[in-house]
PQR file with spaces between the fields and no chain letter, atoms N, CA, C, O and H, PARSE charges and radii, in Angstrom:
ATOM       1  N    UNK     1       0.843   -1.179    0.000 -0.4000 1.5000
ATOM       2  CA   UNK     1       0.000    0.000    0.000 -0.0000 2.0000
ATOM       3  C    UNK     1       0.891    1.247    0.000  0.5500 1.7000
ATOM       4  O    UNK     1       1.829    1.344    0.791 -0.5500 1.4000
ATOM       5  N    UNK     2       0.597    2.183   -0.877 -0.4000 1.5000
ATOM       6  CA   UNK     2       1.313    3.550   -1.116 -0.0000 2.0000
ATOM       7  C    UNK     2       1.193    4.764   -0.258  0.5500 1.7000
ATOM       8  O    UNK     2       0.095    5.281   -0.466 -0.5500 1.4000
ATOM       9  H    UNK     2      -0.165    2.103   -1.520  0.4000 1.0000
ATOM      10  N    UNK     3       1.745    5.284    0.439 -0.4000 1.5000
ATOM      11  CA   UNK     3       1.495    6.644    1.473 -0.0000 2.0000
ATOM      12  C    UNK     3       0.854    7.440    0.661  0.5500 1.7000
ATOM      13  O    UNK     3       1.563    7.749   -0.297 -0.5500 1.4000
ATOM      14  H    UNK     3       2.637    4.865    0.608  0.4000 1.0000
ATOM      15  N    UNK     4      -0.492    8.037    0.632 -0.4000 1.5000
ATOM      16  CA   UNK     4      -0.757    9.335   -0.207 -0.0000 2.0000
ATOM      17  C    UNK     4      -0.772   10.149   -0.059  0.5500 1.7000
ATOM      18  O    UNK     4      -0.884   10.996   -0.946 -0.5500 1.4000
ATOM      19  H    UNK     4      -1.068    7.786    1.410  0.4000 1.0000
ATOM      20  N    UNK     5      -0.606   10.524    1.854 -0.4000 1.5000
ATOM      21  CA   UNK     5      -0.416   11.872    2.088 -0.0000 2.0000
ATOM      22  C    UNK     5       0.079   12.679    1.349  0.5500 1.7000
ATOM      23  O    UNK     5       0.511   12.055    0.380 -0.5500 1.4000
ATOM      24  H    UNK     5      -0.515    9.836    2.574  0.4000 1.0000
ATOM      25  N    UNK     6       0.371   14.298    1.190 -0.4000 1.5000
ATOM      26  CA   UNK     6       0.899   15.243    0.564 -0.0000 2.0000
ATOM      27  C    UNK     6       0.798   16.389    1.715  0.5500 1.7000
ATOM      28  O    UNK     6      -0.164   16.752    2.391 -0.5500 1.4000
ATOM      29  H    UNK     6       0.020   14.805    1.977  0.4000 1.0000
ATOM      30  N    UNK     7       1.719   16.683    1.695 -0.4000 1.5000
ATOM      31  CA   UNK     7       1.930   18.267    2.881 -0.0000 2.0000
ATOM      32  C    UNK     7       2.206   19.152    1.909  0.5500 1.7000
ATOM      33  O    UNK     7       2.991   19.023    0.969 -0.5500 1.4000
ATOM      34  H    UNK     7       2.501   16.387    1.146  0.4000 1.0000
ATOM      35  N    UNK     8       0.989   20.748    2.405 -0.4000 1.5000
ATOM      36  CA   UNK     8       1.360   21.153    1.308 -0.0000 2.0000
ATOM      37  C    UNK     8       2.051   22.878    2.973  0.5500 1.7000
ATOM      38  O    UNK     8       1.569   23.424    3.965 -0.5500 1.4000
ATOM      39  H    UNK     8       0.351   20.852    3.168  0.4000 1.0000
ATOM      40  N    UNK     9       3.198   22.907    2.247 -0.4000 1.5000
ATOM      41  CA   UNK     9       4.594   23.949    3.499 -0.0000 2.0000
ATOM      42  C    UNK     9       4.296   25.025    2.265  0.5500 1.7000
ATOM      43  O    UNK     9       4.157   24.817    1.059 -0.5500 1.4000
ATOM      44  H    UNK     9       3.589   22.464    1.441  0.4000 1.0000
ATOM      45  N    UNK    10       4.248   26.399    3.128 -0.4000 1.5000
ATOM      46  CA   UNK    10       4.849   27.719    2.528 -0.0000 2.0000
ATOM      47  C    UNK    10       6.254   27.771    3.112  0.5500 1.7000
ATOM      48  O    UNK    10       6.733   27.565    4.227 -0.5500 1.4000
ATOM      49  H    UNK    10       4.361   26.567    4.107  0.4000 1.0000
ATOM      50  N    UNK    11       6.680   28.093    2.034 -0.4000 1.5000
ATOM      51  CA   UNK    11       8.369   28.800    1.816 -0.0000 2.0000
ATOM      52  C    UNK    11       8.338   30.041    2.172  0.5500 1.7000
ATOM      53  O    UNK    11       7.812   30.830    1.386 -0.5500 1.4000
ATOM      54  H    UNK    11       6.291   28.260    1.128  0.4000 1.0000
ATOM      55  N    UNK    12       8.838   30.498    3.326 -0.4000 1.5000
ATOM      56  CA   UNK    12       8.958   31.719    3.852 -0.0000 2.0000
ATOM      57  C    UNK    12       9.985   32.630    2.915  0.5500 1.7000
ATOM      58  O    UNK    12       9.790   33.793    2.563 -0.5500 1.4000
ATOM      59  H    UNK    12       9.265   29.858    3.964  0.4000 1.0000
ATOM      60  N    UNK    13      11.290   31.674    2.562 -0.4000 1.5000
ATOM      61  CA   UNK    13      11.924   32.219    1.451 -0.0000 2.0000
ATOM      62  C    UNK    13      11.353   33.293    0.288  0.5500 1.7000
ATOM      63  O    UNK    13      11.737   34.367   -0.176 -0.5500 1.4000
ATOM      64  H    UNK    13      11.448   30.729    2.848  0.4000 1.0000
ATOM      65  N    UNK    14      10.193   32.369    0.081 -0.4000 1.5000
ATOM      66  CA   UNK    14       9.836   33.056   -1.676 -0.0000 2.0000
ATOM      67  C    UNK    14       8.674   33.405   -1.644  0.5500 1.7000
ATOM      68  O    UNK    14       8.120   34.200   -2.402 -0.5500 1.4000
ATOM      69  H    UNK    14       9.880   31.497    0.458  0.4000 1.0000
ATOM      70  N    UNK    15       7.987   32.515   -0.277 -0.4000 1.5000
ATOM      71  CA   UNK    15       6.737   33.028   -0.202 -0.0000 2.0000
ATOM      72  C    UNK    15       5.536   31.962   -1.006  0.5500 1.7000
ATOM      73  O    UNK    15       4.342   32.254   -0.945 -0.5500 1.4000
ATOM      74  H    UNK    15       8.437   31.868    0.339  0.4000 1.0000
ATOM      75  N    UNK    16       5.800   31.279   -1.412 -0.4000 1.5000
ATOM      76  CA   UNK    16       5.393   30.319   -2.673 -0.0000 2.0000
ATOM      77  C    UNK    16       5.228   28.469   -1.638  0.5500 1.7000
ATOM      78  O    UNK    16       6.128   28.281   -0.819 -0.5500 1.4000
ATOM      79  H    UNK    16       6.770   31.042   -1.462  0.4000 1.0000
ATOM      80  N    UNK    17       4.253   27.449   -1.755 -0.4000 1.5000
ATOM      81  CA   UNK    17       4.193   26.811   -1.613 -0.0000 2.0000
ATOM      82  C    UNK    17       4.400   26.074   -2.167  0.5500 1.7000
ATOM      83  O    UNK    17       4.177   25.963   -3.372 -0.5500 1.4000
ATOM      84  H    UNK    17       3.522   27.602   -2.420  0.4000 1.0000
ATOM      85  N    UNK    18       5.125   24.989   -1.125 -0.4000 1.5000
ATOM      86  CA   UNK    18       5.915   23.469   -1.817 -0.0000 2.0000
ATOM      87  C    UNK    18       4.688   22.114   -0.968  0.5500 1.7000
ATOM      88  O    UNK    18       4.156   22.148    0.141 -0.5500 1.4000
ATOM      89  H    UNK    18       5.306   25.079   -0.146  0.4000 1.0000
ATOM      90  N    UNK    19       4.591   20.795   -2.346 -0.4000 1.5000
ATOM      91  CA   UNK    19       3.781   20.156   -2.431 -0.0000 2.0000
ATOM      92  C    UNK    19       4.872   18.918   -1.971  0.5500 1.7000
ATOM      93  O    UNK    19       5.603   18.452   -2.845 -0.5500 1.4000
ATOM      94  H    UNK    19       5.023   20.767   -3.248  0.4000 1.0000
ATOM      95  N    UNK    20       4.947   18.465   -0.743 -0.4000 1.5000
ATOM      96  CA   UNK    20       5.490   17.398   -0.552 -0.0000 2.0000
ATOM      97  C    UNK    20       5.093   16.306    0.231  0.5500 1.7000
ATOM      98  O    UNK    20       4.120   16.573    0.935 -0.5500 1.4000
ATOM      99  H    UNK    20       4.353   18.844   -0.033  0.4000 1.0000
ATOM     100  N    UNK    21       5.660   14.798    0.381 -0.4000 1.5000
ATOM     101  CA   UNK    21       5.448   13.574    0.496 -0.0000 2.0000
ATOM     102  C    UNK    21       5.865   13.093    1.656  0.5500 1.7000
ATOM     103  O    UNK    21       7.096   13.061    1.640 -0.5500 1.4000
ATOM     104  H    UNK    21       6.451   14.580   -0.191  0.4000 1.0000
ATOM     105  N    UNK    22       5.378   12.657    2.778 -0.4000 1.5000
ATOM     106  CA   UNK    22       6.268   12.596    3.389 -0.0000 2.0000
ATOM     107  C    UNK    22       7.789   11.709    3.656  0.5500 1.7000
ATOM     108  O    UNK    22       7.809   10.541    3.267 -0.5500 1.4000
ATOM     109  H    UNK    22       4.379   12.683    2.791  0.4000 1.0000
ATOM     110  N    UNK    23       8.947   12.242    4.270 -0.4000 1.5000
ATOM     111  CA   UNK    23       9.884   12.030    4.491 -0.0000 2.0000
ATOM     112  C    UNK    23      11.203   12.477    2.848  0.5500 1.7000
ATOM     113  O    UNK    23      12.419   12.297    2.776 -0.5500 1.4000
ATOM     114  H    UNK    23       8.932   13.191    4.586  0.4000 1.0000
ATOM     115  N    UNK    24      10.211   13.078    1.801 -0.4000 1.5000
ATOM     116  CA   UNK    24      10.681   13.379    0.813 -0.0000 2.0000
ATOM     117  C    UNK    24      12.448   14.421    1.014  0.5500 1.7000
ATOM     118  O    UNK    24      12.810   14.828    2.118 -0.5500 1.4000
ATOM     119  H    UNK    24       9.223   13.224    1.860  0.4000 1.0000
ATOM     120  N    UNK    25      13.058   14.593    0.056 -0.4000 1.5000
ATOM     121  CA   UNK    25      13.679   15.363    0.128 -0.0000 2.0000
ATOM     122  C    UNK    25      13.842   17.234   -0.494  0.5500 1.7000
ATOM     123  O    UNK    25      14.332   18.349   -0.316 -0.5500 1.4000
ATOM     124  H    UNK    25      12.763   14.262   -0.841  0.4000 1.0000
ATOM     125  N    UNK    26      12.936   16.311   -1.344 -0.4000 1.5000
ATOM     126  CA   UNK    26      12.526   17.639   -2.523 -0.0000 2.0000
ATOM     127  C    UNK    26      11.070   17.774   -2.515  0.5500 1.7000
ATOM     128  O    UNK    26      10.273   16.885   -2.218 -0.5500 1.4000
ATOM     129  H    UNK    26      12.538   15.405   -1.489  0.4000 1.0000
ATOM     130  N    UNK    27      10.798   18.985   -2.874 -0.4000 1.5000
ATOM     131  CA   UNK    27       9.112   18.886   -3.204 -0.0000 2.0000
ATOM     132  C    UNK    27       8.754   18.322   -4.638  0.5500 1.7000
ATOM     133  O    UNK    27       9.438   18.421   -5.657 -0.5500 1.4000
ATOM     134  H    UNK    27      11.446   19.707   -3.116  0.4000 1.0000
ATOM     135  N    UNK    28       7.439   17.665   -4.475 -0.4000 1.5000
ATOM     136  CA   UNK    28       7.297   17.292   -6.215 -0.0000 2.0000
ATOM     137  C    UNK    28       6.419   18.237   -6.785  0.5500 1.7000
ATOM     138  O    UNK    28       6.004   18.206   -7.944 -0.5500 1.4000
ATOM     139  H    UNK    28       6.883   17.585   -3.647  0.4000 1.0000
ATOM     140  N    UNK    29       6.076   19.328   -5.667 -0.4000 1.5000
ATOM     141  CA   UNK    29       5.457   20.838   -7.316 -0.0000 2.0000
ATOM     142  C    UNK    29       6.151   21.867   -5.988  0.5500 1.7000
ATOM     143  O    UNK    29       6.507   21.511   -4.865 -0.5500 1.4000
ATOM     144  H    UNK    29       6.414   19.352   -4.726  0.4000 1.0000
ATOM     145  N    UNK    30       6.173   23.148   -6.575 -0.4000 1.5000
ATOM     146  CA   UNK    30       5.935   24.217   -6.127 -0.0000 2.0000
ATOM     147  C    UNK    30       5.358   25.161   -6.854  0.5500 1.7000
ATOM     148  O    UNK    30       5.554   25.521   -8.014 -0.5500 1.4000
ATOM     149  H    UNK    30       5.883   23.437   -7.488  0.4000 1.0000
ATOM     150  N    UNK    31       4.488   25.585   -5.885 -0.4000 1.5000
ATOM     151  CA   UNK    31       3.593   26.423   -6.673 -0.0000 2.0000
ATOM     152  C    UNK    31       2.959   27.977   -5.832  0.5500 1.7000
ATOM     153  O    UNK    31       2.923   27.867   -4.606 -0.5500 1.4000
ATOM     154  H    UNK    31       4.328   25.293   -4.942  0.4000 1.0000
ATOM     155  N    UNK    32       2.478   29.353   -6.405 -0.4000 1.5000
ATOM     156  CA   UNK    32       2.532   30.501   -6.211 -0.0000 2.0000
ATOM     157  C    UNK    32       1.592   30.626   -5.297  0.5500 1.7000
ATOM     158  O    UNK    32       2.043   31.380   -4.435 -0.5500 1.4000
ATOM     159  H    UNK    32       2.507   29.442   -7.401  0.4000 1.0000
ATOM     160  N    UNK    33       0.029   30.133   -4.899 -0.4000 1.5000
ATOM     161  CA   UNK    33      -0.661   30.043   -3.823 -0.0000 2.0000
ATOM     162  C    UNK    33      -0.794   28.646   -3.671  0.5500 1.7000
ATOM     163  O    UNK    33      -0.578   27.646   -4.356 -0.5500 1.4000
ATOM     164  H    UNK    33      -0.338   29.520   -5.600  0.4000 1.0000
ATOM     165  N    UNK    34      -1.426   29.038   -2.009 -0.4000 1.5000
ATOM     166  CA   UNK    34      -1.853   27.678   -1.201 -0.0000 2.0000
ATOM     167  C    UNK    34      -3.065   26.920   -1.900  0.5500 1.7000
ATOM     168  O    UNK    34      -3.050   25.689   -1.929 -0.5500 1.4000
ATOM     169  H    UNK    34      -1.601   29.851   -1.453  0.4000 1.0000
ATOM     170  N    UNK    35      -4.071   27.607   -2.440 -0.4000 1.5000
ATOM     171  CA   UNK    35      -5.419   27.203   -2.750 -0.0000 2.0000
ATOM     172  C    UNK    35      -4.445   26.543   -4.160  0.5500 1.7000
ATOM     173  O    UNK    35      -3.935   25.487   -3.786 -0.5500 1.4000
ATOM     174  H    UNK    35      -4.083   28.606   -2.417  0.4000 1.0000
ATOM     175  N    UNK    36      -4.130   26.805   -5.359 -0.4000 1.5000
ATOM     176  CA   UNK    36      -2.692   25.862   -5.907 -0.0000 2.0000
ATOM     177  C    UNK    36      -2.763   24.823   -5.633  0.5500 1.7000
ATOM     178  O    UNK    36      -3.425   23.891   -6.090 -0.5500 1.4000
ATOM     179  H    UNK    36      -4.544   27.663   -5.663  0.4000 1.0000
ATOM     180  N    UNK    37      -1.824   24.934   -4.566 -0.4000 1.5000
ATOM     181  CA   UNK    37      -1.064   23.630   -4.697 -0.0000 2.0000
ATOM     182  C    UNK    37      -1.800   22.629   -3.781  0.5500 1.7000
ATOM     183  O    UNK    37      -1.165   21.672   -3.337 -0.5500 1.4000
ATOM     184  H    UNK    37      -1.286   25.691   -4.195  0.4000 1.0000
ATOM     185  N    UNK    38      -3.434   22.834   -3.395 -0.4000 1.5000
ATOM     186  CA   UNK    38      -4.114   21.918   -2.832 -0.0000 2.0000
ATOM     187  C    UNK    38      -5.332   21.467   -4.007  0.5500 1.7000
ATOM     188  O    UNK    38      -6.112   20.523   -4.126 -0.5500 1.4000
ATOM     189  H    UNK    38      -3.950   23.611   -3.756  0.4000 1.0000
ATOM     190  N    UNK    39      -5.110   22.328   -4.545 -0.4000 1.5000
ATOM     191  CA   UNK    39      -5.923   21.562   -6.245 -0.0000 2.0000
ATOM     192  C    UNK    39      -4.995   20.473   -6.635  0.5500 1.7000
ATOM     193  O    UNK    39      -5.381   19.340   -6.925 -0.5500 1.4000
ATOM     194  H    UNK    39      -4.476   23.096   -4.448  0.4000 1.0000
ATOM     195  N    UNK    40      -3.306   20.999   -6.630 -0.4000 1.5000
ATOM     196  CA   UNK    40      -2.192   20.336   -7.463 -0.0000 2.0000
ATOM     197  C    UNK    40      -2.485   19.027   -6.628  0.5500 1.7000
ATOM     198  O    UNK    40      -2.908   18.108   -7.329 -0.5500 1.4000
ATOM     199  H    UNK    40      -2.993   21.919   -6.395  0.4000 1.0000
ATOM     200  N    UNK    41      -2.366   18.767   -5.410 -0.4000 1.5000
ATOM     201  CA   UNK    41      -2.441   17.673   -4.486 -0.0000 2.0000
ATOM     202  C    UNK    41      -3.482   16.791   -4.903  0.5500 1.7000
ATOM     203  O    UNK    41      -3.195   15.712   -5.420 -0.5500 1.4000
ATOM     204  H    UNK    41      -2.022   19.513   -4.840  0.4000 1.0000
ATOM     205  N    UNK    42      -4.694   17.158   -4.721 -0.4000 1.5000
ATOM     206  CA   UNK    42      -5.611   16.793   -4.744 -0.0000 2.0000
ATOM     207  C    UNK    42      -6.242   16.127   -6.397  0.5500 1.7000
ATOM     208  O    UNK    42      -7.396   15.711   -6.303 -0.5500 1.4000
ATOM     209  H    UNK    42      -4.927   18.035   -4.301  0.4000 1.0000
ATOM     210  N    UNK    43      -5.857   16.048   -7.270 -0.4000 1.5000
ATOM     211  CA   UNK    43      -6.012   16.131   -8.775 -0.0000 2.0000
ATOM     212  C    UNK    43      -4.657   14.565   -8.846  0.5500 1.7000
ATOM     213  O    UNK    43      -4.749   13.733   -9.748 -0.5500 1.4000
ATOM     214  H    UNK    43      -4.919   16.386   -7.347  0.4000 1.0000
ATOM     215  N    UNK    44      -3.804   14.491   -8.012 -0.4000 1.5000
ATOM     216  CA   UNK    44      -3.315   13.337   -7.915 -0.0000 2.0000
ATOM     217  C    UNK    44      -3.809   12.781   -7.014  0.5500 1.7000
ATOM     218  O    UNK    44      -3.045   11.823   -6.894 -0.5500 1.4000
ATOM     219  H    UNK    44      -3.729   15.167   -7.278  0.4000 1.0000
ATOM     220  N    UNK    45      -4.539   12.674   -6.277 -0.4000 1.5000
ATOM     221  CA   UNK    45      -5.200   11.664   -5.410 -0.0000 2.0000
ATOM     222  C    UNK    45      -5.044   11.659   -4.266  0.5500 1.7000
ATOM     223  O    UNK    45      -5.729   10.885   -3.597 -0.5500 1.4000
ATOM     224  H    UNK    45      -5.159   13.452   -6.375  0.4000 1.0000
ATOM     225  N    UNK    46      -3.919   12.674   -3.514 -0.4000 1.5000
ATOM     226  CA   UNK    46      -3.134   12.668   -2.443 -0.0000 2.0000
ATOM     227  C    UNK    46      -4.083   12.965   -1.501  0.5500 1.7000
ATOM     228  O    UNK    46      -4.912   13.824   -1.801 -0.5500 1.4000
ATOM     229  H    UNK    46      -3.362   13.303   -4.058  0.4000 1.0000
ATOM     230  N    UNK    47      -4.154   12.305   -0.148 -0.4000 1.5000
ATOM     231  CA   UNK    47      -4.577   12.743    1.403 -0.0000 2.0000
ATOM     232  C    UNK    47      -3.857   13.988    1.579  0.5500 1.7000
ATOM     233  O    UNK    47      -2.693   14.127    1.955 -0.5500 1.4000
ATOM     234  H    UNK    47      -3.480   11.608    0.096  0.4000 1.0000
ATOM     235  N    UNK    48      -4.683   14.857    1.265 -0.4000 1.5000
ATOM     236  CA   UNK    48      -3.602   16.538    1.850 -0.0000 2.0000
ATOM     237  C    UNK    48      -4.114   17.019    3.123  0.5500 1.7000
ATOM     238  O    UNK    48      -5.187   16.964    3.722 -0.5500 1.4000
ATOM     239  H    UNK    48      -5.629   14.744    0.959  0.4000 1.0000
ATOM     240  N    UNK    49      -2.436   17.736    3.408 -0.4000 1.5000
ATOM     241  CA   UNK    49      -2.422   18.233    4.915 -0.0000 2.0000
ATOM     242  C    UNK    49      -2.145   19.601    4.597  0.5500 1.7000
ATOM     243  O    UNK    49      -1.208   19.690    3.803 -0.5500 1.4000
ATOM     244  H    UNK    49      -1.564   17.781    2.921  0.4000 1.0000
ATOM     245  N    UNK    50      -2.497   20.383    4.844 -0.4000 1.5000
ATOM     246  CA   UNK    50      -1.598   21.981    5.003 -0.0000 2.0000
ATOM     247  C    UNK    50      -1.199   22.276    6.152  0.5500 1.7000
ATOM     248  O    UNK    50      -1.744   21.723    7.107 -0.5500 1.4000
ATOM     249  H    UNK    50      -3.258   20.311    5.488  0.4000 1.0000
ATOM     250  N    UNK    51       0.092   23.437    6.419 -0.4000 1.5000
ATOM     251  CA   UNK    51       0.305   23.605    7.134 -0.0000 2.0000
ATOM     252  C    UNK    51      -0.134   25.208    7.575  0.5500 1.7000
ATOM     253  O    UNK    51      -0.303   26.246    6.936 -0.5500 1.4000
ATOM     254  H    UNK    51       0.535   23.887    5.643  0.4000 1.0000
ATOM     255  N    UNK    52      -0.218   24.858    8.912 -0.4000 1.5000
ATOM     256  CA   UNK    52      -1.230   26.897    9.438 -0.0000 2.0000
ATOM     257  C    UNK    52      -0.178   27.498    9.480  0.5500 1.7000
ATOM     258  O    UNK    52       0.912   27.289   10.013 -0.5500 1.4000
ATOM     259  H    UNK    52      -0.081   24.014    9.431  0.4000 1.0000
ATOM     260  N    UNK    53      -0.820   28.680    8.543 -0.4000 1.5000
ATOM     261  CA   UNK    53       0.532   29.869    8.022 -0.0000 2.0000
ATOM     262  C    UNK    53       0.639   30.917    9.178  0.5500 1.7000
ATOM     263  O    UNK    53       1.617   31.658    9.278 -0.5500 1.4000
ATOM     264  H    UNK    53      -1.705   28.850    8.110  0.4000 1.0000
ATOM     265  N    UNK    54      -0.328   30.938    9.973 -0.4000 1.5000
ATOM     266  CA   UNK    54      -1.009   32.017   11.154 -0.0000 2.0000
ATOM     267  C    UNK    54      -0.888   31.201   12.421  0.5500 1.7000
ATOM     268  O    UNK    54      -0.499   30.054   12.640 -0.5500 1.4000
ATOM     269  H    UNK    54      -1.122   30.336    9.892  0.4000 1.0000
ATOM     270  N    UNK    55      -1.368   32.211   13.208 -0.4000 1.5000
ATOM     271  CA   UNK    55      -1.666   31.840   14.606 -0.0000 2.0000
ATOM     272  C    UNK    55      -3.351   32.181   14.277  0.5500 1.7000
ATOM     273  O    UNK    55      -3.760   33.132   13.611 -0.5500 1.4000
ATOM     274  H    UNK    55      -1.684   33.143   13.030  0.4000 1.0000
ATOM     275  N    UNK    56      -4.110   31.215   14.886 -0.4000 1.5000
ATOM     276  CA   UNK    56      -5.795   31.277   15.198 -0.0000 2.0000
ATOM     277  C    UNK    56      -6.174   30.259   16.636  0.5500 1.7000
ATOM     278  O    UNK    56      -5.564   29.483   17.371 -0.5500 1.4000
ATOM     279  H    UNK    56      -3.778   30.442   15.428  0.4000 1.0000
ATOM     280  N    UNK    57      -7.308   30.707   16.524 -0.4000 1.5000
ATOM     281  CA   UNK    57      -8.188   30.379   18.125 -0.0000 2.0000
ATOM     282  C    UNK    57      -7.934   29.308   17.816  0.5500 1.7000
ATOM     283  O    UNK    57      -7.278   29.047   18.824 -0.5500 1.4000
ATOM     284  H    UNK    57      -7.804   31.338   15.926  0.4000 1.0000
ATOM     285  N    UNK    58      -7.871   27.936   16.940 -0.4000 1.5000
ATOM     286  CA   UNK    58      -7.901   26.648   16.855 -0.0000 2.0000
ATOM     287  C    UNK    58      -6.508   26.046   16.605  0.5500 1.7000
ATOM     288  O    UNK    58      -6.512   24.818   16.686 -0.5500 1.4000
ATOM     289  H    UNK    58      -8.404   28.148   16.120  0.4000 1.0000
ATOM     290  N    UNK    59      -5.381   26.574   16.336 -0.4000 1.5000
ATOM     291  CA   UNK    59      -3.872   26.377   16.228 -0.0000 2.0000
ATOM     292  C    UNK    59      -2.956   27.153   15.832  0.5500 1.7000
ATOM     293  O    UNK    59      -3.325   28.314   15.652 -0.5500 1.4000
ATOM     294  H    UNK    59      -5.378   27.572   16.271  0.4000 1.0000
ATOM     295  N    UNK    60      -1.943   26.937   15.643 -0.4000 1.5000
ATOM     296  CA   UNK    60      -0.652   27.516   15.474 -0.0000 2.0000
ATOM     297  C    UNK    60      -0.190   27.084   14.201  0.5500 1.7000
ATOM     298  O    UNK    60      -0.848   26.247   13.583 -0.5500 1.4000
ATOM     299  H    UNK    60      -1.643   25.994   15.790  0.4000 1.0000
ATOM     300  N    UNK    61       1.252   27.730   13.560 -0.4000 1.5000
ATOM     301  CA   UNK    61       1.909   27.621   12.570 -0.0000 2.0000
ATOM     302  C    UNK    61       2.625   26.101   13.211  0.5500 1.7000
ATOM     303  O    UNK    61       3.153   25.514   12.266 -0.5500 1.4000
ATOM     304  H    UNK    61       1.786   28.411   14.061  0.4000 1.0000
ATOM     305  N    UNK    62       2.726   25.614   14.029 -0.4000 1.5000
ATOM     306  CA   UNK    62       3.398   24.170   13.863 -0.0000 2.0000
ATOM     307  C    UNK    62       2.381   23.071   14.167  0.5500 1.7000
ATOM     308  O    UNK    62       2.366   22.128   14.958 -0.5500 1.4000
ATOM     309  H    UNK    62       2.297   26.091   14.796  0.4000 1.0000
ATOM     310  N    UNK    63       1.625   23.492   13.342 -0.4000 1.5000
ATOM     311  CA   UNK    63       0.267   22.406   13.131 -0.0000 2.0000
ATOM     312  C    UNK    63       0.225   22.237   11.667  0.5500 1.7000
ATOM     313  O    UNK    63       0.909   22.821   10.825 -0.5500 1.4000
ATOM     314  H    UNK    63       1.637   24.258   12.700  0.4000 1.0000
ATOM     315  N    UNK    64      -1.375   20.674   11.374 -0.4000 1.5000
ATOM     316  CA   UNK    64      -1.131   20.724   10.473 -0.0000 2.0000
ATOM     317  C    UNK    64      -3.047   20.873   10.264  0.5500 1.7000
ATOM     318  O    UNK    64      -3.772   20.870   11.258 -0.5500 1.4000
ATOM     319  H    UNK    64      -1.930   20.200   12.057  0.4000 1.0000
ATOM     320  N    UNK    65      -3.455   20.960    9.235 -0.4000 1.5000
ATOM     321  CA   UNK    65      -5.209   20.921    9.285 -0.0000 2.0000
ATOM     322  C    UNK    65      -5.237   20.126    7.713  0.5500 1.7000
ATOM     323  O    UNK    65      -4.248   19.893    7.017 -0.5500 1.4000
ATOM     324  H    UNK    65      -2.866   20.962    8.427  0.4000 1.0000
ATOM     325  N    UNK    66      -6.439   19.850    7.446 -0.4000 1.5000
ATOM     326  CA   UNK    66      -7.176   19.134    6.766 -0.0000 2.0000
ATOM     327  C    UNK    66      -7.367   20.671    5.800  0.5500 1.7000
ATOM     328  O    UNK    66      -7.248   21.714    6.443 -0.5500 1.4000
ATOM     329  H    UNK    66      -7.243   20.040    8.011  0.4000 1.0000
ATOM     330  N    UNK    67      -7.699   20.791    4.072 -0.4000 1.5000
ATOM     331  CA   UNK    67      -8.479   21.911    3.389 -0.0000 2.0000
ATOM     332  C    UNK    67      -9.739   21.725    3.428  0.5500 1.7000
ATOM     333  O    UNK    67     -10.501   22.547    2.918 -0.5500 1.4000
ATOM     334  H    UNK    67      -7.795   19.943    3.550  0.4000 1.0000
């Protein structure tokens, strides 16, 4: 059975979100918004996670949520 998760991380660098697998080394897309690269995820089949770019009443930036 294949992992399908997909985490989809903003790059504080560029500002731009990376679409990755877990334990990957590289991302397999990066792309210019979040709403992006959870279509990009999602259009391959992947269980996606995002990660919270903010602080809110329900979590923090070192969390992960469901779209």
């Amino acid at each position: 059975m294949t992992d399908k998760r997909m985490f989809i991380e903003r790059r504080p660098e560029t500002g731009d979100y990376a679409v990755r697998k877990p334990d990957s080394e590289r991302a397999s897309a990066v792309l210019p918004t979040q709403g992006e690269a959870i279509d990009w995820a999602k259009e391959r089949g992947g269980d996606v996670f995002v990660e919270r770019v903010r602080n809110t009443d329900r979590g923090h930036p070192d969390k992960w949520r469901r779209p």
